[in-house]
PAPA-866359 format. One record per residue: y, x, z of N, C-alpha, C in turn; residue in three letters. Coordinates in steps of 0.001 Angstrom, whole numbers, padded with zeros to 6 digits, always signed. Each point is the difference from the previous one (the first is absolute). Example, Ala and Ser with C-alpha at 12.3 -4.5 7.8 and 13.67 -1.06 7.14 Angstrom:
<nodes>
-005690+013190+007800+001190-000890+000000+001200+000900+000000ALA+001050-000350-000720+001190+000820+000060+001090-000770+000730SER
</nodes>
This chain:
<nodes>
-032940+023830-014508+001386+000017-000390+000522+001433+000037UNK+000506+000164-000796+000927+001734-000430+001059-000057+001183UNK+000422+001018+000127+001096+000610+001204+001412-001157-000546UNK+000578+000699-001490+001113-001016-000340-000102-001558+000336UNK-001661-000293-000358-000220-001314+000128+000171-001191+001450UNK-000477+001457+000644+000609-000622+001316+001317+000102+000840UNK+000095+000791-000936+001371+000085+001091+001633-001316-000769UNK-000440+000046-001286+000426-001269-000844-000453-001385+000875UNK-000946-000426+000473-000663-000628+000569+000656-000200+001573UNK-000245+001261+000858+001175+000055+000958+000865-000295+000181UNK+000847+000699-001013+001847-000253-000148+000013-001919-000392UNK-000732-000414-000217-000024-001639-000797-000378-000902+001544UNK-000703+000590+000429-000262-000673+001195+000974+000250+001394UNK+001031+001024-000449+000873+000336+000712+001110-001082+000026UNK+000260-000006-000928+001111-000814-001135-000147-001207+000444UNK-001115-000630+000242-000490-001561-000014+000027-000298+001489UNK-000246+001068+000821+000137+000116+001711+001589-000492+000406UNK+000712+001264-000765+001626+000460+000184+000525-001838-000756UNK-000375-000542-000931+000309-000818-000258+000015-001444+000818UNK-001383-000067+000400-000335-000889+001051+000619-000221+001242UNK+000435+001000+000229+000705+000353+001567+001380-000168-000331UNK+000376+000413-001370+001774-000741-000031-000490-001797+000074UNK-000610-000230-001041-000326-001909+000201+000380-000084+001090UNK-000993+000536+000760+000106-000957+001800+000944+000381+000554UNK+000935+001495-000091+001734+000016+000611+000250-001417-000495UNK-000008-000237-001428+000640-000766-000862+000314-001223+001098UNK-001568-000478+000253-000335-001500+000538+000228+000031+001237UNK+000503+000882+000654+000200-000105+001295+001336-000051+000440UNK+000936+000450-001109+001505+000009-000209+000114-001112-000514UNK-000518-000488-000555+000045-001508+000015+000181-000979+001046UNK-001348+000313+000772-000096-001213+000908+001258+001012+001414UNK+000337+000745-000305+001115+000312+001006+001312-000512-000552UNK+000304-000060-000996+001116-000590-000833+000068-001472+000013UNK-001059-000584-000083-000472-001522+000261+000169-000366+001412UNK+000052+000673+001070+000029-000366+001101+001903+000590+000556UNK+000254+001007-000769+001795-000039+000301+000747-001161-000318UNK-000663-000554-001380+000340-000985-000230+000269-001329+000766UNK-001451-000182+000357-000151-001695+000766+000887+000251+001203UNK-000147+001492+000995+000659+000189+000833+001731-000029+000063UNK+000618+000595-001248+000678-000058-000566+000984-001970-000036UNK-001060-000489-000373+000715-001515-000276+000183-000966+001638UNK-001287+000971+000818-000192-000691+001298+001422+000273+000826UNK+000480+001271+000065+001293+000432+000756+001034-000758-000567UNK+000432+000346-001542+001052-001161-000478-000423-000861+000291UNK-000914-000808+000244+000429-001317+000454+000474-000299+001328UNK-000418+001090+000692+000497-000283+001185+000649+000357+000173UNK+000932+000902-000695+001323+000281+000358+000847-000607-000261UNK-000075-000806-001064+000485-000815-000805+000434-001247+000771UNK-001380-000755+001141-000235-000787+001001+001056+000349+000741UNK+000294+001342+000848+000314+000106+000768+001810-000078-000393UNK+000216+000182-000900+001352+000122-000791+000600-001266-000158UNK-001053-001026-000428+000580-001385-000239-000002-000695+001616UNK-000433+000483+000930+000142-000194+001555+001048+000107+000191UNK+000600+001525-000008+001333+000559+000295+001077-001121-000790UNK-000167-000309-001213+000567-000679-000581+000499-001144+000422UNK-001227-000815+000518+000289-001390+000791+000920+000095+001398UNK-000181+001020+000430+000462+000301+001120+001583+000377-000025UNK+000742+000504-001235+000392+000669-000447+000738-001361-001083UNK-000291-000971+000199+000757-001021-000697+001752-000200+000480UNK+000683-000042-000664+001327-000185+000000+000921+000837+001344UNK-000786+001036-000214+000676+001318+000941+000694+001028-001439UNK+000666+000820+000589+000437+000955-000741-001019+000952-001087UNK-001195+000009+001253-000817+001068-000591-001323-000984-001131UNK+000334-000847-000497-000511-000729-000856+000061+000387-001362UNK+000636+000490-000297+000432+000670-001453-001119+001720-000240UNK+000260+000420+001295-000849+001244+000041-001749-000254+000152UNK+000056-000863+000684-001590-000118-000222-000228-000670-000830UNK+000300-000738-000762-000037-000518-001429-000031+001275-000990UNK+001164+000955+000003-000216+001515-000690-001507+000320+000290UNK-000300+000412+001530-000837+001009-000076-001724-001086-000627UNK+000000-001430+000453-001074-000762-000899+000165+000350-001109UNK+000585-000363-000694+000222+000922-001309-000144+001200-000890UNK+000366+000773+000854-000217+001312-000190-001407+000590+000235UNK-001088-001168+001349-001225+000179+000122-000809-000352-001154UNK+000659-001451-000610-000893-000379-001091+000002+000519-001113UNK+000760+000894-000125+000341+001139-001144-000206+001048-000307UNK-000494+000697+001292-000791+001015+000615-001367-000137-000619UNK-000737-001307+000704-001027-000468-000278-000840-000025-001039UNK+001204-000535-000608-000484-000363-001104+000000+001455-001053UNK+000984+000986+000198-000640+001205-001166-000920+000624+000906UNK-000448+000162+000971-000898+000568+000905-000910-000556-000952UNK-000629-001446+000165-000918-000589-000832-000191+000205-001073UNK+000929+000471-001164+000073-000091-001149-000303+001451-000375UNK+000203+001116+000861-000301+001558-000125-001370-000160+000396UNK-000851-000855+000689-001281-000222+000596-000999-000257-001052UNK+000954-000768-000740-001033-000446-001033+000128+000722-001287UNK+001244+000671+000027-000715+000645-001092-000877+001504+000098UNK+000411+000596+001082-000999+000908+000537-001295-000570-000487UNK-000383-001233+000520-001401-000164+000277-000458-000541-001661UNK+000996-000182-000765-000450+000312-001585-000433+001154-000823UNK+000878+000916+000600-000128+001665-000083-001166-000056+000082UNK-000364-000235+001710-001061+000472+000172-001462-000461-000490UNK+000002-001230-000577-001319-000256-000431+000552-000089-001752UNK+000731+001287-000246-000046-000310-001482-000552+001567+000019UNK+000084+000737+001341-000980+001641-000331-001072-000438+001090UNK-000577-000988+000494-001021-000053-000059-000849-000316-001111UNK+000428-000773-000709-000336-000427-001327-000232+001113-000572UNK+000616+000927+000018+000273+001188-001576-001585+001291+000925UNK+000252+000051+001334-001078+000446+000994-001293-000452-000477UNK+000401-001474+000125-001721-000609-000146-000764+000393-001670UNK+001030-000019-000929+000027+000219-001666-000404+001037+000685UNK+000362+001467+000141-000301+001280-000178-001973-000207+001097UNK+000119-000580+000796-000960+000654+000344-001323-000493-000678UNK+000099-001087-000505-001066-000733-000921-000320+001099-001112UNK+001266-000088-000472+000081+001477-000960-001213+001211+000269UNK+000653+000331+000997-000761+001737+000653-001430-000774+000002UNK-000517-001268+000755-001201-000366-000007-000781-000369-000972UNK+000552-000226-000916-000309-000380-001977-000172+001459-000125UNK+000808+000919+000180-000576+001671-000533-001207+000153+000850UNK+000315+000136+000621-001058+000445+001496-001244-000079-000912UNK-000246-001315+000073-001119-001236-000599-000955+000880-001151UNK+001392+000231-000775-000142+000137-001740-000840+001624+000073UNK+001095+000790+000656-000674+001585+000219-001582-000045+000652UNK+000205-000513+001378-001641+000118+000431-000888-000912-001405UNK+000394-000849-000572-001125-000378-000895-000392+001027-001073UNK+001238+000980-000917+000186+000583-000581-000952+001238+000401UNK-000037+000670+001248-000289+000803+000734-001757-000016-000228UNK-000386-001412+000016-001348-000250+000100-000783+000202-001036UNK+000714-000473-001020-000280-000035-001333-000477+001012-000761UNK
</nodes>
């Protein structure tokens, strides 16, 4: 192989390294995003639990109206918390997607040059 040839060769195998190693940030921000999540639904519920407690407790007292607000205001919380969750986690596997496209890519060249190379 010629000097250009390899170092074309290099830089391609660089590319496909540097590429690989975003994937797995990719997949690992995932399963950390996947787990804010579940964690995420585990606390609202229990706060939620603990709110409709206060509540019962909290039946035909003054302060019945306010913890009714702040349930409310939890399940509302919640719920765009959830809804910013998920679409993050669309984001994010719509550039893993575009990640995974590119690196197939670089590996289709890769492929094509070393055959080319041989030839």
């Amino acid at each position: 192989m010629t000097l250009p040839t390899q170092d074309t060769c290099r830089k391609l195998q660089q590319q496909l390294t540097a590429k690989k190693l975003e994937l797995r940030h990719l997949k690992e921000t995932h399963v950390i995003v996947e787990h804010a999540f579940l964690d995420s639904q585990y606390f609202s519920k229990k706060e939620q639990y603990l709110w409709e407690k206060i509540l019962q407790l909290c039946s035909g007292t003054s302060s019945e109206t306010s913890v009714n607000e702040e349930l409310e205001q939890l399940k509302e919380e919640s719920r765009l918390f959830q809804q910013q969750l998920i679409v993050g986690e669309e984001e994010l596997k719509q550039i893993r997607l575009k990640t995974l496209f590119e690196l197939q890519q670089l590996e289709k060249n890769y492929i094509q040059f070393r055959n080319e190379v041989q030839i």
